[in-house]
BALUMZA-51488 format. One record per residue (C-alpha): x, y, z; residue in one letter. Coordinates in pm, 1 decimal. Layout:
<X X | Y Y | Z Z | residu a>
...
This chain:
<X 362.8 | Y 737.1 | Z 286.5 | residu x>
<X 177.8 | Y 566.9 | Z 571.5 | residu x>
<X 137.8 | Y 885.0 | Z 765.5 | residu x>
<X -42.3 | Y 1064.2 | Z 423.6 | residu x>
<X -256.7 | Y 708.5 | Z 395.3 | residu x>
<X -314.3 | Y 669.6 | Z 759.9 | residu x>
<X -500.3 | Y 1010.7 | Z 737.2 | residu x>
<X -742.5 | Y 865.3 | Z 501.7 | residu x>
<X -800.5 | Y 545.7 | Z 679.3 | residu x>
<X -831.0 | Y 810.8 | Z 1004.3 | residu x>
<X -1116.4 | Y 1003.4 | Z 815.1 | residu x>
<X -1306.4 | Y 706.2 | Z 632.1 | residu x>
<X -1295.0 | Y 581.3 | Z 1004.1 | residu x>
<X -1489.8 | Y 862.3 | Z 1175.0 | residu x>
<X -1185.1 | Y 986.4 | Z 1376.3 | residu x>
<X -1110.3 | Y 651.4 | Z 1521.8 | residu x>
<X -883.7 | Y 392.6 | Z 1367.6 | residu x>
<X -986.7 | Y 91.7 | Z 1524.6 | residu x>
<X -791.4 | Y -272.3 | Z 1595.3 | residu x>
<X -929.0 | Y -429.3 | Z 1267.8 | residu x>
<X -856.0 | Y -144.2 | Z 1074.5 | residu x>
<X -527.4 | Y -121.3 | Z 1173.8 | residu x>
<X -455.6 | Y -490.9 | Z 1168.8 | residu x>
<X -584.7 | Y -494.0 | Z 797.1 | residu x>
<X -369.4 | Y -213.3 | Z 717.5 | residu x>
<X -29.5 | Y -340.5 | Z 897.9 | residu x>
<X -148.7 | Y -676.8 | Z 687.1 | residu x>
<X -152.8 | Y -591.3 | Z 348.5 | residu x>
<X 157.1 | Y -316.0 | Z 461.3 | residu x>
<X 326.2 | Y -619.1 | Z 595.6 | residu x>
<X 231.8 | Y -818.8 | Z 299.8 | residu x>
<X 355.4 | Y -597.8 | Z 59.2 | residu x>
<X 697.1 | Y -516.8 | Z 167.6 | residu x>
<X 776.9 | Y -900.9 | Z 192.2 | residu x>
<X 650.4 | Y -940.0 | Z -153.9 | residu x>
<X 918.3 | Y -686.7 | Z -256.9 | residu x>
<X 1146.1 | Y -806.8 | Z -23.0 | residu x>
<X 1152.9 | Y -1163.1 | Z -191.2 | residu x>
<X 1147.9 | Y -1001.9 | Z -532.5 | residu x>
<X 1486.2 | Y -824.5 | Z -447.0 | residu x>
<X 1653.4 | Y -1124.1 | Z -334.5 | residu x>
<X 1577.7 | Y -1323.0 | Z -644.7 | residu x>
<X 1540.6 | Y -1060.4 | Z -905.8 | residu x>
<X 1768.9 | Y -778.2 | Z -800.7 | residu x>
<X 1697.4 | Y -435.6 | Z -762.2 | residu x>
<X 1498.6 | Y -352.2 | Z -1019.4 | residu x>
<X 1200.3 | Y -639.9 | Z -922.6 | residu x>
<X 1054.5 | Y -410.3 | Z -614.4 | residu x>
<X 1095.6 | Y -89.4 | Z -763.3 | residu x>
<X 887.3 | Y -222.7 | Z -1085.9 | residu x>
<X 645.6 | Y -381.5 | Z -848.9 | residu x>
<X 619.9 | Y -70.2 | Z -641.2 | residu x>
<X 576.2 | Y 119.2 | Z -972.6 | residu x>
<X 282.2 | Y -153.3 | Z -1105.0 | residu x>
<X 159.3 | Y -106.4 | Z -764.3 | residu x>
<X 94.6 | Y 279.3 | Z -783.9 | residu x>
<X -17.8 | Y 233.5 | Z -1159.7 | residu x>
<X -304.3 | Y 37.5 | Z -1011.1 | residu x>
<X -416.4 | Y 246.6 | Z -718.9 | residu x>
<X -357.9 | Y 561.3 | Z -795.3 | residu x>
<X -316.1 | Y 637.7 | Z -1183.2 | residu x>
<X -587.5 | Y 416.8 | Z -1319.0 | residu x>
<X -822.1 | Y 328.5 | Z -988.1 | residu x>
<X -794.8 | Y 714.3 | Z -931.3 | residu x>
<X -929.1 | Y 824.0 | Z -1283.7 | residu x>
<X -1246.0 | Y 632.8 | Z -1180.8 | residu x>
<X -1302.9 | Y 816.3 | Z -866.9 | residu x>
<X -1276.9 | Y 1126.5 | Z -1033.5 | residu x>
């Protein structure tokens, strides 16, 4: 997954990923995966894959149908 959204982030860039593009994208990557990692330990396994699920629900089923 980060190498297919890393392309995009590559070509919105102009061909150059720069420091603060990268830095924002290792953030809210970094961000993310504690978030689920936090929901695991208290909620059990199901509590990151649901969040995971709500997360591509937002992005890329509904937030998608508007860019098409």
């Amino acid at each position: 997954e980060p190498a297919l959204q890393g392309g995009m982030l590559l070509g919105a860039s102009g061909g150059v990923i720069g420091p603060g593009i990268f830095a924002a994208y290792v953030a809210q990557a970094y961000a993310f995966n504690l978030t689920a990692a936090l929901a695991f330990r208290r909620y059990g396994l199901l509590a990151p894959v649901l969040l995971r699920l709500a997360y591509y629900l937002v992005w890329h089923v509904a937030y998608g149908n508007f860019l098409a």
